[in-house]
Residue frames relative to the residue before (quaternion, step in Angstrom):
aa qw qx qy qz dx dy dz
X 1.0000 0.0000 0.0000 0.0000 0.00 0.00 0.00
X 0.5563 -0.7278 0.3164 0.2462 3.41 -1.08 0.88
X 0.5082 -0.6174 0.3560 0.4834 3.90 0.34 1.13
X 0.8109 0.3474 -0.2954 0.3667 3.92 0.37 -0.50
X 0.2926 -0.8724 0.2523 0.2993 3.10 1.62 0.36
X 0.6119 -0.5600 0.4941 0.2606 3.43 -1.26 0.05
X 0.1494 -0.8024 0.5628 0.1307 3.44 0.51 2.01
X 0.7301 0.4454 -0.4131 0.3130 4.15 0.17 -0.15
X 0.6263 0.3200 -0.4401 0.5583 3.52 0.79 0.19
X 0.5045 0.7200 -0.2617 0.3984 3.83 0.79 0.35
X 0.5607 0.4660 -0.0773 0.6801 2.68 2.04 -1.22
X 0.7401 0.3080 -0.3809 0.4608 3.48 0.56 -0.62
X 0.6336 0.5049 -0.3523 0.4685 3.68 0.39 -0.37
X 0.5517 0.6007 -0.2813 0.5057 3.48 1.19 -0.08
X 0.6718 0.3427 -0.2185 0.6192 3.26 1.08 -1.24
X 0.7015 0.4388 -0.3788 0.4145 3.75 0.44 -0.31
X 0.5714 0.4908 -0.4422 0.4869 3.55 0.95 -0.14
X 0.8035 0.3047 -0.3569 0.3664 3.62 0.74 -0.81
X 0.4066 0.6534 -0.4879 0.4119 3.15 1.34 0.19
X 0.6764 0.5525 -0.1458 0.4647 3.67 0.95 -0.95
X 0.5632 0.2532 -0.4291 0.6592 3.97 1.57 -0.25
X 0.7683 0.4868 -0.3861 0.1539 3.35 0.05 -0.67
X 0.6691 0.4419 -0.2573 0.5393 3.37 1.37 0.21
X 0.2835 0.9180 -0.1771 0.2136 3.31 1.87 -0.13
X 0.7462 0.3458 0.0594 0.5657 2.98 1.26 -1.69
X 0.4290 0.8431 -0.2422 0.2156 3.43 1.52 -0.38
X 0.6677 0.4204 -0.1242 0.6016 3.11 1.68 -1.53
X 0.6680 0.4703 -0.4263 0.3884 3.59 0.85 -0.52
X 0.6201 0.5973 -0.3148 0.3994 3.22 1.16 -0.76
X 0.4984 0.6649 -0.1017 0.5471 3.30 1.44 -0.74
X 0.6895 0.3960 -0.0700 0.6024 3.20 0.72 -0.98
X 0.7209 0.3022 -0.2480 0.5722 3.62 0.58 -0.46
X 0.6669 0.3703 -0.4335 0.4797 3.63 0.78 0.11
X 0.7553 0.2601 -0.3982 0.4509 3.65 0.41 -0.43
X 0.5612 0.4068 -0.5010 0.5182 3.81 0.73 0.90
X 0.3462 -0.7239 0.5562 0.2161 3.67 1.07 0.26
X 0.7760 0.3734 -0.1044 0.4976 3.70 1.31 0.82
X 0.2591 -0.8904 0.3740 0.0108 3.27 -0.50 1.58
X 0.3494 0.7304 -0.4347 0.3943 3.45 1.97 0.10
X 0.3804 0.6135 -0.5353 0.4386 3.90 0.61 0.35
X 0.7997 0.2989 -0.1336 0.5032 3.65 0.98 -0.97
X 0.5404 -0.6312 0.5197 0.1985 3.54 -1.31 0.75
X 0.5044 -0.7140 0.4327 0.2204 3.31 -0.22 1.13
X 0.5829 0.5841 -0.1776 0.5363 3.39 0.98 -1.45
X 0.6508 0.5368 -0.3166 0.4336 3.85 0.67 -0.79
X 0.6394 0.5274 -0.2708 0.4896 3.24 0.76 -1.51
X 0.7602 0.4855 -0.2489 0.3528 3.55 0.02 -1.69
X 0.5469 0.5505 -0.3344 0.5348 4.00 1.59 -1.18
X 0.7202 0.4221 -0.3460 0.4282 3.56 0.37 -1.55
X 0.6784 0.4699 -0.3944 0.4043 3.97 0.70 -0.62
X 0.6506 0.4217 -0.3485 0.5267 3.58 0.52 -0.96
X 0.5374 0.5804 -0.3331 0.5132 3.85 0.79 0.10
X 0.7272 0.3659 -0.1744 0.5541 3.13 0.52 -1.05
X 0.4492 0.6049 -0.4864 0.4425 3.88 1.10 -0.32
X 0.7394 0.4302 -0.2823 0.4342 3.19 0.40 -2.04
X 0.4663 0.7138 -0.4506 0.2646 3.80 0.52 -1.15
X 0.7999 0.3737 -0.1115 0.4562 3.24 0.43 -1.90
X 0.7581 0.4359 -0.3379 0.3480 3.40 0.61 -0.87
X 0.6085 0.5170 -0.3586 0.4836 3.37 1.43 -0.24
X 0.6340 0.3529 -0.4838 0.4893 3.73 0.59 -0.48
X 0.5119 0.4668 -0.5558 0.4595 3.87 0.04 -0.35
X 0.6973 0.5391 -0.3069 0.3590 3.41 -0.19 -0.83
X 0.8941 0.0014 -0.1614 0.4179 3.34 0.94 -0.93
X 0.6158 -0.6856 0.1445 0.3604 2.73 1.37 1.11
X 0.1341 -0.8866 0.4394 -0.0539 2.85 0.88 1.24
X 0.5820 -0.5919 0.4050 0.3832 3.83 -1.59 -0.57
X 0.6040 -0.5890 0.3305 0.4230 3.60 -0.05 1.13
X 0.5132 0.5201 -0.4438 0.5188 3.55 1.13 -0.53
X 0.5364 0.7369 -0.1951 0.3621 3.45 0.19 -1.17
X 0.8082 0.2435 0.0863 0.5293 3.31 0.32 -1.48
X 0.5003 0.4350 -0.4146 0.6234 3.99 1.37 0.04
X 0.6370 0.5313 -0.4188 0.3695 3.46 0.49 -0.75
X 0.6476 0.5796 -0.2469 0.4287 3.40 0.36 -1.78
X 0.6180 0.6949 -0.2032 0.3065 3.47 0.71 -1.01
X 0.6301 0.4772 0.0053 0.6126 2.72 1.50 -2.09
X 0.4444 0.7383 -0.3031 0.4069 3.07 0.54 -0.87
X 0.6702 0.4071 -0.1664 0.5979 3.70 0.22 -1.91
X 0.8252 0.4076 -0.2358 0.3120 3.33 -0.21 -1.16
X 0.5864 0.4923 -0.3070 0.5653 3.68 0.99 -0.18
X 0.7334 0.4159 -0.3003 0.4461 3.35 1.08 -0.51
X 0.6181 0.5357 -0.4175 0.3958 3.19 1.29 -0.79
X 0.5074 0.6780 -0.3675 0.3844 3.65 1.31 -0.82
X 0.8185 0.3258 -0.1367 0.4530 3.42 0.30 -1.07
X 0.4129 0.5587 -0.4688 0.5455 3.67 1.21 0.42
X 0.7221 0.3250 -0.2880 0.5386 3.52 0.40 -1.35
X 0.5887 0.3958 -0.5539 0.4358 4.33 -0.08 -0.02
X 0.4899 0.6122 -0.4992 0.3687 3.73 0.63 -1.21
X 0.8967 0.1537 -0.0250 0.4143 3.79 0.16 -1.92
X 0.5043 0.6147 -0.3594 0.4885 3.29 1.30 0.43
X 0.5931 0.4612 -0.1415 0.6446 3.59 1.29 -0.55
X 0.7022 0.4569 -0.3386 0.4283 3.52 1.40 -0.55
X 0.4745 0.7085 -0.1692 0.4942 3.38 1.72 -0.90
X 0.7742 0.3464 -0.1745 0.5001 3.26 0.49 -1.29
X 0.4887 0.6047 -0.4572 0.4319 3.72 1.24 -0.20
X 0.6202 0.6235 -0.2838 0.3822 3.37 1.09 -1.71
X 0.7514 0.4875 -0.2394 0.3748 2.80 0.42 -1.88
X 0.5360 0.5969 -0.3302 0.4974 3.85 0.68 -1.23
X 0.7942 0.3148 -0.2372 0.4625 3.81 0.05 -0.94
X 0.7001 0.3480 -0.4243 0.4569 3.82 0.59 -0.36
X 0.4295 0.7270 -0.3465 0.4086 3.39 1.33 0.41
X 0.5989 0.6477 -0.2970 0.3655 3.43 1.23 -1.99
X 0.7640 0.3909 -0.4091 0.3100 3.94 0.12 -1.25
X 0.7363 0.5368 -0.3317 0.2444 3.45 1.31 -0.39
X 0.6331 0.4269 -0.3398 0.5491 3.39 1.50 0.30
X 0.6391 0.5257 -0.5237 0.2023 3.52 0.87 0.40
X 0.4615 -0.6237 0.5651 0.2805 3.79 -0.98 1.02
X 0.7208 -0.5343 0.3559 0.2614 2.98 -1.80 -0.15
X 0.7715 -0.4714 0.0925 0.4171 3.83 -0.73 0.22
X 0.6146 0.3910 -0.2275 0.6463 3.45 1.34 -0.25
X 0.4461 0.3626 -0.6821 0.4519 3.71 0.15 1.13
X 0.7202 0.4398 -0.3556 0.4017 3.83 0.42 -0.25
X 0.0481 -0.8450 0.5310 0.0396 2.84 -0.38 1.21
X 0.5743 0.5632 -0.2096 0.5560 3.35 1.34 -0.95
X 0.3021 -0.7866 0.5127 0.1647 3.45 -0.67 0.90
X 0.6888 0.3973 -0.3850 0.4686 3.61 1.45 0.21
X 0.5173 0.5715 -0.5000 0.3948 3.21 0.89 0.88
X 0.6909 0.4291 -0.4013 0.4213 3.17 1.14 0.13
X 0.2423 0.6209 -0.5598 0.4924 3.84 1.40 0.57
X 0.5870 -0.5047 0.6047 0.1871 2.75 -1.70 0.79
X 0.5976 -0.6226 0.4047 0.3026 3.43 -1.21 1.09
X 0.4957 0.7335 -0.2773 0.3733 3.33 1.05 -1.44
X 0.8622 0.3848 -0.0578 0.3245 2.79 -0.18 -2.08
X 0.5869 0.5705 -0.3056 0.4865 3.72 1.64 -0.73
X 0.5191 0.5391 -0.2989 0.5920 3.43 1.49 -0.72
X 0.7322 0.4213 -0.3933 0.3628 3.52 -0.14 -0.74
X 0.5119 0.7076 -0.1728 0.4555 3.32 1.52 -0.85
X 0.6123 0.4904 -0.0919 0.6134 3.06 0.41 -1.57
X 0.7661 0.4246 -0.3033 0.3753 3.98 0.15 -0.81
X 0.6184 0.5836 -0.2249 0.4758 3.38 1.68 -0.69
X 0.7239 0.4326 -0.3589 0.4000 3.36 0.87 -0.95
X 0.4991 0.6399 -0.3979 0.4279 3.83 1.41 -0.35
X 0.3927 -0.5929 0.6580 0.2476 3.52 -0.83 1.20
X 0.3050 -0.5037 0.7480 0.3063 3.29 -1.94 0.41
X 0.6223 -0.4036 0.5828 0.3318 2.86 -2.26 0.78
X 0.6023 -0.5198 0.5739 0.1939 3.35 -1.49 0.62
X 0.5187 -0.6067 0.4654 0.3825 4.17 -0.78 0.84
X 0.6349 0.4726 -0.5171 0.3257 3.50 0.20 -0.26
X 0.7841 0.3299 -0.2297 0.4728 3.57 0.71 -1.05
X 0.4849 0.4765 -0.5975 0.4252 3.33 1.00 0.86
X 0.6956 0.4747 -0.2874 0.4563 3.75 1.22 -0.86
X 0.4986 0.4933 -0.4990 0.5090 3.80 1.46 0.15
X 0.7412 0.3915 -0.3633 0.4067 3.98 0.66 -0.75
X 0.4892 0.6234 -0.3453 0.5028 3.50 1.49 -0.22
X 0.7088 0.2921 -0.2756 0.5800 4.06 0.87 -0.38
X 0.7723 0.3297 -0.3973 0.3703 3.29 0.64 -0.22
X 0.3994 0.6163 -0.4961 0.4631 3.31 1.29 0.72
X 0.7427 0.4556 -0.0982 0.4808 3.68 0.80 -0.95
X 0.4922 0.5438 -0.3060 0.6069 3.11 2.02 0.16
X 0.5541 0.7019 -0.1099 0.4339 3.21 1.14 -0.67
X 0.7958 0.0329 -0.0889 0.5981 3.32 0.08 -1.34
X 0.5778 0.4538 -0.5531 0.3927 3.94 0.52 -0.07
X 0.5957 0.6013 -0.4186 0.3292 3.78 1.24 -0.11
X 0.4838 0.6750 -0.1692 0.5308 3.08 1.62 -1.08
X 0.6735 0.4210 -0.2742 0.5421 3.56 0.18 -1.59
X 0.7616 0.2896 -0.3506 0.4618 3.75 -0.14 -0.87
X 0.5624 0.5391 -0.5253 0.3423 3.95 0.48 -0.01
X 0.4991 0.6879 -0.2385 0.4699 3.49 1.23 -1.94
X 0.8586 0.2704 -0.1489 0.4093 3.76 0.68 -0.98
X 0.4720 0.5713 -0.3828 0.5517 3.06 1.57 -0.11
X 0.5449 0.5834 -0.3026 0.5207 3.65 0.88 -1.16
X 0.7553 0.4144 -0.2313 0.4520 3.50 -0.09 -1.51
X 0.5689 0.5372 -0.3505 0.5148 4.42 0.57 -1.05
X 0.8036 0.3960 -0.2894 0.3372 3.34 0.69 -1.21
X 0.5376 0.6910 -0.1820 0.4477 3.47 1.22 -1.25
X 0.5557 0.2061 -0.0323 0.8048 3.81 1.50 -1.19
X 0.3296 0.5202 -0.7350 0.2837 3.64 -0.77 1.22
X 0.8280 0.3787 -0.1633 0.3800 2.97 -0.81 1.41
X 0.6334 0.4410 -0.1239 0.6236 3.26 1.39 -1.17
X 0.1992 -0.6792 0.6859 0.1693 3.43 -1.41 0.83
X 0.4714 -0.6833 0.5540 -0.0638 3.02 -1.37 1.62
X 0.0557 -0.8310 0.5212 0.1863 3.79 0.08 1.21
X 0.7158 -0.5268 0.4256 0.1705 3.82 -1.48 0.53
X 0.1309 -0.7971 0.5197 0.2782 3.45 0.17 -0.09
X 0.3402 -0.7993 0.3889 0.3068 3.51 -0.79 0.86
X 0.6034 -0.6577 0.4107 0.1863 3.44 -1.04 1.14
X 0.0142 -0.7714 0.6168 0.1560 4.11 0.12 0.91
X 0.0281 -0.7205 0.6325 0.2829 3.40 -1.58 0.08
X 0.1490 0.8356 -0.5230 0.0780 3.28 -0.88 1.53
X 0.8350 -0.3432 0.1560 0.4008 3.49 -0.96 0.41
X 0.7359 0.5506 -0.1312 0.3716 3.12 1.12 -1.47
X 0.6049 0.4227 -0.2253 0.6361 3.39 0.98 -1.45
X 0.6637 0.4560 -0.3750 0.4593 3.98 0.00 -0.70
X 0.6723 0.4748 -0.3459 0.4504 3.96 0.45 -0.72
X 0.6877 0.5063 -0.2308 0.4664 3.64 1.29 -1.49
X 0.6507 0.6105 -0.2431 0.3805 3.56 1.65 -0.56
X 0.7074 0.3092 -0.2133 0.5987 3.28 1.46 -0.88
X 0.4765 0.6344 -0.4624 0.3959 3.39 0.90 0.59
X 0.5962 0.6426 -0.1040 0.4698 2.90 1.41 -1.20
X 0.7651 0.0571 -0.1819 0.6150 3.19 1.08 -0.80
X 0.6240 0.2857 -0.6544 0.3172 3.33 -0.46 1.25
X 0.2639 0.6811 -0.4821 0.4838 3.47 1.14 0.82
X 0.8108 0.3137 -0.2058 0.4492 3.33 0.41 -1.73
X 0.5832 0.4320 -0.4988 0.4738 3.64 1.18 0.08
X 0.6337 0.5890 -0.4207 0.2731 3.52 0.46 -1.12
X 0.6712 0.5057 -0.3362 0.4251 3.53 0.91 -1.57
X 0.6003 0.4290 -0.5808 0.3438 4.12 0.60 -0.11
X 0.4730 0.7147 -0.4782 0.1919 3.74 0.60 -0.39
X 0.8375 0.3582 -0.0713 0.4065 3.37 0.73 -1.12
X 0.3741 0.5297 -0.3628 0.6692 3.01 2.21 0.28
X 0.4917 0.6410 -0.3089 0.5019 3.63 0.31 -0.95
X 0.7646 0.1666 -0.2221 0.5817 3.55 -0.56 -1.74
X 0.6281 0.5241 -0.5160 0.2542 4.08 -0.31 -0.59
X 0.5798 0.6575 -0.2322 0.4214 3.17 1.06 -1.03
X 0.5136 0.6193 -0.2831 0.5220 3.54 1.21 -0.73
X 0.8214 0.3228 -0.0664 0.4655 3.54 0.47 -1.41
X 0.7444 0.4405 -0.2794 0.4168 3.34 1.15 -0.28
X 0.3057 -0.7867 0.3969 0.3607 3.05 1.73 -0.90
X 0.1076 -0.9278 0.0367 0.3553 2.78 1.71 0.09
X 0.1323 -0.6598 0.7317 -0.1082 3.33 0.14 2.03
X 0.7142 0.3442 -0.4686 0.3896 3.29 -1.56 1.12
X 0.7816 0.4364 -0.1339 0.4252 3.08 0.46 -0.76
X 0.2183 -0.7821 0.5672 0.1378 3.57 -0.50 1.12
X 0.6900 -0.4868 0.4864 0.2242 3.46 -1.77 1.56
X 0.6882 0.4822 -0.2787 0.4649 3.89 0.31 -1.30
X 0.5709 0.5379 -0.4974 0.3707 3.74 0.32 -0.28
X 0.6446 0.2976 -0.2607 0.6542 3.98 1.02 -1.24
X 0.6268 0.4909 -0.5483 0.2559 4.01 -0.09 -0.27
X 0.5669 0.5614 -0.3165 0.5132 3.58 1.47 -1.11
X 0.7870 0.3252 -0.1558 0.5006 3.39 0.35 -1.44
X 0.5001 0.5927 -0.3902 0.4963 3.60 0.88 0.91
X 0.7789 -0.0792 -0.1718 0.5979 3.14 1.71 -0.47
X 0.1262 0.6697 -0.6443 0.3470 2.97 0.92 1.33
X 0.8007 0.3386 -0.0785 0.4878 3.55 0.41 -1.63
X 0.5853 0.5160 -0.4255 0.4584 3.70 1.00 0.67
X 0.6439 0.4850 -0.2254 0.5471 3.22 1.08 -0.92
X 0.6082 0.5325 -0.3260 0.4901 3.56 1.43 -1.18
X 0.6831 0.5443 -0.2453 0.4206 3.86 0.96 -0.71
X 0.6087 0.6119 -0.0569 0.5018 3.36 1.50 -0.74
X 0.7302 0.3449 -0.2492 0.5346 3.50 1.39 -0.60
X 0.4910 0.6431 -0.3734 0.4539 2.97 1.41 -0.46
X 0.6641 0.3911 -0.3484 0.5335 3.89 0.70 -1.45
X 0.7869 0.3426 -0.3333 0.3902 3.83 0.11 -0.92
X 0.6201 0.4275 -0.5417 0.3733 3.84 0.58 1.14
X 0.7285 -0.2794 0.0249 0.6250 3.00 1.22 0.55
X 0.1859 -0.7797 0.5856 0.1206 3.50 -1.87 0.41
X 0.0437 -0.7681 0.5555 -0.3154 2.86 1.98 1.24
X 0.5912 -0.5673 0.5157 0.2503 3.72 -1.21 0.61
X 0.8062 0.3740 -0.1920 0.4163 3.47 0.39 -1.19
X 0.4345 0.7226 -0.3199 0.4321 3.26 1.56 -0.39
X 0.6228 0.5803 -0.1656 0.4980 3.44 1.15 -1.88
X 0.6388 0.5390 -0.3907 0.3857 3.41 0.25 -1.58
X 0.6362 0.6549 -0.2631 0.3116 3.07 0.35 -1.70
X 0.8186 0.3170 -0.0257 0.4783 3.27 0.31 -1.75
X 0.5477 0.6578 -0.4967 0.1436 3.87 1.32 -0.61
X 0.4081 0.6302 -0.4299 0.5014 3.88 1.39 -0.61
X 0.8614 0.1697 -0.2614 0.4010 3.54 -0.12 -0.72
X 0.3788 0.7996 -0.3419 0.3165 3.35 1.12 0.25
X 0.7548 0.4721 0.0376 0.4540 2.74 1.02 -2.26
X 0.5218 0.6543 -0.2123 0.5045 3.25 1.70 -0.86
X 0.8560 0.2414 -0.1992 0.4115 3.44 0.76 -0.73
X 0.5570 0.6060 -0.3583 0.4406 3.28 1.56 -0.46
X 0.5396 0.6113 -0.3936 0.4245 3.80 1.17 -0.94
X 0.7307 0.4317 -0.3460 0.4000 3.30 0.75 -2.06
X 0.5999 0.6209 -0.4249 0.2720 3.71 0.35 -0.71
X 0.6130 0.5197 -0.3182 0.5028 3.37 1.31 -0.63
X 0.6057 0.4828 -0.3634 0.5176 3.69 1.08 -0.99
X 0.7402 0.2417 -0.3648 0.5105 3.62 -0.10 -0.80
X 0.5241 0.4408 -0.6155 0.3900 3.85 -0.10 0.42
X 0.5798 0.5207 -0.4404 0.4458 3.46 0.77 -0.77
X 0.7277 0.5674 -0.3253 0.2066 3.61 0.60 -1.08
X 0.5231 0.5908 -0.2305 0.5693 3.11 1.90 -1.38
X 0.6009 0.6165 -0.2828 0.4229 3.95 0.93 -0.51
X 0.4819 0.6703 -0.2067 0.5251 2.99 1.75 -1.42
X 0.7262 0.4474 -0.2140 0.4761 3.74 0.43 -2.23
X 0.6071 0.5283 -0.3800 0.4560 4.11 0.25 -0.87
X 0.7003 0.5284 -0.3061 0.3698 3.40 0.16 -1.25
X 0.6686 0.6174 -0.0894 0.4046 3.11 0.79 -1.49
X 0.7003 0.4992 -0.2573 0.4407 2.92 0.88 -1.54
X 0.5865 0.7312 -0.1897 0.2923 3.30 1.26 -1.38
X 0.6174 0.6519 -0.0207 0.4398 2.61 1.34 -2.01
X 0.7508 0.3156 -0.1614 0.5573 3.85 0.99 -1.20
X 0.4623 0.7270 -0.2313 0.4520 3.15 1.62 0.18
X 0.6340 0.4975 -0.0938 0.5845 3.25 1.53 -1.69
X 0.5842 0.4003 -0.2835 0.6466 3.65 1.13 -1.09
X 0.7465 0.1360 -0.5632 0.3271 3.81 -0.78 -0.05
């Protein structure tokens, strides 16, 4: 690749990465509303991936990062802040719902139905068992047509943008490397590794019911495509430096959330073998 890199495939892998955060959080969020519950996620994750995302932003500002770069980080916060508040907002309403329960029960002959006195839980857990899983293939058909999706999307966004700036020269922002942004950068990423850990071990114990597959497929190539524009604007040296903090950050996590999606198969398999 040519050391000054190729600013128009840069752009598109840009737009396809933010196409990929910005739809990112969608299913979990999704997922945590129609379980009226956010205990699918590690608490600890969320809070790591935000204080991450803190450093993220303040460090590309600092070093003047690519506007791409800095929309993200942005987002970033705000997707997290979203799913913090289901997590304890879904916890609340649990509370609240149950110091509720003694006042609506009636006396012993309003129950007629002996499964109304089962525990709600436990009829649910039930109920979850007798549902067949989908077979892996048509999880890996909704898994491409997710990535069918936002790389469609990402390459419109840039088609849109090219067209909108036709004509116009677009200056660069210059790239500083300094102490500060670089320290806030590799914080950042060993945050974004640390915070899979405790996702990771939940996942063990939950198997992970709650927790939706699309959150690491997006953010699987969020941070590929995000790694990828970076090399194809250039492979100028100082360019790298700059970016190697945010580099390393995303190339590790990709390996962690593959592990997770590794996690979902198994599992799936597994509830598969049991029905």
């Amino acid at each position: 690749m040519d050391i000054n890199g190729n600013q128009t495939l840069s752009n598109v892998l840009g737009w396809i990465s933010i196409a990929c955060w910005l739809v990112v959080y969608t299913p979990q969020i999704i997922e945590n509303y129609q379980l009226k519950s956010g205990e699918g996620l590690s608490v600890l994750f969320i809070i790591i991936w935000l204080l991450g995302d803190l450093c993220n932003l303040v460090g590309a500002a600092l070093a003047h990062l690519l506007p791409t770069i800095i929309v993200l980080a942005v987002y970033y916060l705000v997707c997290d802040t979203i799913l913090l508040t289901q997590i304890y907002y879904y916890r609340w309403l649990k509370q609240w719902t149950s110091s509720q329960t003694p006042l609506l029960v009636a006396d012993d002959t309003v129950a007629s139905d002996p499964l109304e006195g089962a525990p709600l839980l436990a009829r649910a857990d039930d109920d979850a068992e007798e549902r067949a899983k989908p077979p892996i293939v048509h999880e890996f058909v909704k898994y491409a047509g997710a990535l069918f999706f936002v790389f469609a999307v990402g390459g419109a966004a840039w088609a849109v943008d090219s067209y909108i700036h036709k004509g116009r020269s677009r200056s660069k922002p210059e790239e500083l490397v300094e102490w500060r942004s670089q320290v806030l950068g590799w914080i950042s990423a060993v945050m974004y590794l640390g915070a899979r850990v405790p996702q990771i071990a939940k996942n063990f114990k939950t198997r992970c019911e709650g927790l939706s597959p699309f959150l690491f497929v997006y953010s699987i190539t969020g941070n590929t495509t995000y790694v990828l524009a970076i090399f194809a604007a250039s492979m100028d040296m100082k360019h790298l430096i700059a970016n190697a903090s945010w580099i390393a950050g995303s190339a590790l996590t990709i390996f962690l959330d593959t592990f997770v999606l590794c996690q979902f198969v198994y599992y799936t398999r597994f509830h598969a073998a049991e029905s």
